[in-house]
Each structure stands twice: as structure tokens, then as C-alpha cells.
C-alpha positions as CSV (number, residue, x, y, z in Angstrom):
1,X,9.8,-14.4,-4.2
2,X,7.0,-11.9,-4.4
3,X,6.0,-9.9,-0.8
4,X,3.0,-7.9,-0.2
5,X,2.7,-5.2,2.4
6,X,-0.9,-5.0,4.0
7,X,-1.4,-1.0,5.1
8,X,-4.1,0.5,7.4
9,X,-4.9,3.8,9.1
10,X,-7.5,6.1,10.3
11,X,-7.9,8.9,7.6
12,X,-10.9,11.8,8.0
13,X,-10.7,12.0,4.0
14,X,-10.9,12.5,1.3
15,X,-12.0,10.1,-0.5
16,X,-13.6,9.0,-4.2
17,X,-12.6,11.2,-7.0
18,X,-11.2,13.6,-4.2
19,X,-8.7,11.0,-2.9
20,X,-7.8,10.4,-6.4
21,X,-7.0,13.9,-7.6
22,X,-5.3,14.8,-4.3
23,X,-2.8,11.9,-4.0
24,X,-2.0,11.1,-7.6
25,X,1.2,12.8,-7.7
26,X,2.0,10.3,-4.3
27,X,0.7,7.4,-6.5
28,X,3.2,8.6,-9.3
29,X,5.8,8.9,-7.0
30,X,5.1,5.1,-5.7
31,X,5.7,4.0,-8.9
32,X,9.3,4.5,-8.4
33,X,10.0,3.0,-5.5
34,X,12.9,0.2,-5.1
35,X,11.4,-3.2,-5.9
36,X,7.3,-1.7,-6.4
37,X,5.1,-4.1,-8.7
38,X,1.6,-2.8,-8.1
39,X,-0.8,-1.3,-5.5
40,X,-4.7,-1.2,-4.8
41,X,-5.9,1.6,-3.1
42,X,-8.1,0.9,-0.3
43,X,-10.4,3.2,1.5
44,X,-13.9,3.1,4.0
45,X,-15.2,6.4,4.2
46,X,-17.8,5.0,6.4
47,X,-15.5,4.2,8.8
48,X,-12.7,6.4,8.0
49,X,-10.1,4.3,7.5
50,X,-7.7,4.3,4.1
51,X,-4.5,2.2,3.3
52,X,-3.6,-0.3,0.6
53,X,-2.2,-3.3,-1.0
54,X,1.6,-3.4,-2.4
55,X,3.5,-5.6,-3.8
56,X,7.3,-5.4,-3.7
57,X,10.0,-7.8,-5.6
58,X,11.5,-8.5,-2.1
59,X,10.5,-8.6,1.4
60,X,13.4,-6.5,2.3
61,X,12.2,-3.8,-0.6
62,X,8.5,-3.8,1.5
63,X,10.4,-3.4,4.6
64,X,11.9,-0.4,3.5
65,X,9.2,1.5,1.9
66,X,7.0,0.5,5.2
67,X,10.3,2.4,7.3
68,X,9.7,5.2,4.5
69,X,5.9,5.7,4.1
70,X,5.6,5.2,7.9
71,X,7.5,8.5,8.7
72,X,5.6,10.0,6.2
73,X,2.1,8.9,7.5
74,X,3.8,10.2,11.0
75,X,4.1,13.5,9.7
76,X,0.6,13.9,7.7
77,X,-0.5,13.3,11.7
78,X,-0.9,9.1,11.1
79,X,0.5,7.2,13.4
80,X,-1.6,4.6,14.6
81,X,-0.6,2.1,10.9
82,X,-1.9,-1.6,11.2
83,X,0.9,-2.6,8.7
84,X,2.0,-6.9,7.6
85,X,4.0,-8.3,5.7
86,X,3.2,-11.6,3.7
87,X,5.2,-13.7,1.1
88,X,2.7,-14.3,-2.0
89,X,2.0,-18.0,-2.9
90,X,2.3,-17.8,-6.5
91,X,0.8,-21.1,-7.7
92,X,-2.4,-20.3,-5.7
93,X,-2.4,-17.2,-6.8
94,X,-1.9,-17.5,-10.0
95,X,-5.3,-19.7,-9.9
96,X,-7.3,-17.2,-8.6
97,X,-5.8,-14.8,-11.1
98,X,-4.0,-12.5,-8.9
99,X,-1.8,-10.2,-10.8
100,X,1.8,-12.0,-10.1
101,X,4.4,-12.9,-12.6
């Protein structure tokens, strides 16, 4: 079964094209996480605030990249994360044409 992992943080930027061409190499490097399907970016800039939607194979696989990409949020000076955990309902989701297998 399918988990998503439900990230949120206060950021002061960037954001837009900015965001993009600042974090792609961390968006490259996401890609080879243990157990990583897919993630949307999310971001406010309105209300500074950034994050994201993942999906991981396994709930323990989201567990572990939450430990991991926690410390690192620590250390870019995030630390106050808003951060769940939810297994995906694939027959709903699959009619509403979320991207699960």
C-alpha cells in the first residue's frame, strides 16, 4: 500500500522560477530516495510558507525520509515542520484520477 507524506514549513523564499532553479538539484536528488513515487511542490509566497506532497511505496519508506529531510530542514534554520502521514485509498483515488498505480 501506497503512503503519502503531507510537508509544511515557514520559508522567506524563494519562490516561482527562483524556487525552481535553486532547488532542482534537491528535486533530483529526491528522485532517489528509498521507496519515492512522485512529489508536488507546494508553496504560498503570500504567506510564506513552502512544503509538499510525496508519495512513498511504504509507510515506513515516508517515515524515513521525514527523519531525513527533517534534519535537513533543521539545518537550512526550519524547524517548526507541520508534517502527516496518510495511507492512499486507491480505488477512490483512482476515480478522481490521482496519479497511483
Amino acid at each position: 500500500m501506497a503512503y503519502v507524506l503531507q510537508m509544511d514549513f515557514n520559508m522567506n523564499g524563494p519562490f516561482g522560477d527562483d524556487m525552481a532553479a535553486q532547488f532542482s538539484d534537491l528535486a533530483k536528488s529526491i528522485n532517489e530516495e528509498d521507496g519515492f513515487l512522485w512529489k508536488i511542490w507546494t508553496e504560498n509566497p503570500e504567506t510564506n510558507e513552502a512544503g509538499g506532497i510525496y508519495a512513498f511505496e511504504t509507510k515506513e519508506t515516508a517515515e524515513k525520509y521525514l527523519d531525513m529531510h527533517s534534519k535537513r530542514l533543521a539545518s537550512f534554520g526550519i524547524e517548526d515542520v507541520n508534517a502527516k502521514i496518510f495511507a492512499i485509498n486507491h480505488t477512490l483515488t483512482k476515480i478522481t484520477n490521482g496519479p497511483v498505480q
